[in-house]
C-alpha positions in Angstrom: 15.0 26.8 -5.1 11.6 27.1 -6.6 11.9 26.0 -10.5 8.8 27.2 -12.5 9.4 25.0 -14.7 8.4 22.1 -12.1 4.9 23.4 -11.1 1.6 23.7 -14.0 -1.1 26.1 -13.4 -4.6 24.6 -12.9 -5.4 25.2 -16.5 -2.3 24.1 -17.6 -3.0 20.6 -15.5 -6.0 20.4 -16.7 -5.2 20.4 -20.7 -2.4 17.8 -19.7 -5.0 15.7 -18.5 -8.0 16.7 -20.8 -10.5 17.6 -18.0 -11.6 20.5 -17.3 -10.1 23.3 -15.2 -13.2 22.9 -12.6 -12.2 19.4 -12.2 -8.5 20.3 -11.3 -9.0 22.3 -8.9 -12.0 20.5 -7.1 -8.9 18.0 -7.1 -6.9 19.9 -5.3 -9.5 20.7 -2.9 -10.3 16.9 -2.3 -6.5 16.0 -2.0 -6.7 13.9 -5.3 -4.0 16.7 -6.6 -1.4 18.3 -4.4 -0.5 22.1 -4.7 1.4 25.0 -3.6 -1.1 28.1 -2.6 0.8 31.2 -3.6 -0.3 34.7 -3.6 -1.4 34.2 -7.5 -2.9 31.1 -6.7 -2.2 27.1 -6.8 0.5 25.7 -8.4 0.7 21.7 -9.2 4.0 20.4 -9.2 4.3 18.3 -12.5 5.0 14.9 -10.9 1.7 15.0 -9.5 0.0 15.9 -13.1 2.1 12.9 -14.1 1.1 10.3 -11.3 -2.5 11.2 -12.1 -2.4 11.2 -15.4 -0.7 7.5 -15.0 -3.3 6.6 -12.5 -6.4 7.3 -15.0 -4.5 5.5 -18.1 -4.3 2.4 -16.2 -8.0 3.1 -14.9 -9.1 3.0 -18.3 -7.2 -0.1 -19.5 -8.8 -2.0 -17.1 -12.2 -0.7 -17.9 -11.8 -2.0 -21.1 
């Protein structure tokens, strides 16, 4: 069953991760990001926000 609540819209990825909506979706279309195409357009499930958003953290800590 499809839970809304489970899925962000790009925009809605993007403010969770504090880039830009251009950047979310140019994820998606690289395969950094999974989605769901729907009629309205790409979903994100909110795991993968979540892995990403993990991802960069630890990027950045070791960058310091």
């Amino acid at each position: 069953m499809f839970d809304a609540n489970e899925y962000l819209s790009p925009s809605q990825a993007a403010r969770a991760l504090k880039v830009s909506e251009a950047a979310v979706r140019l994820w998606v279309k690289r395969g950094v990001l999974s989605a769901v195409r729907t009629a309205i357009g790409h979903l994100i499930p909110r795991q993968e926000v979540e892995r990403l958003a993990e991802e960069r953290r630890k990027r950045q800590q070791q960058g310091k």
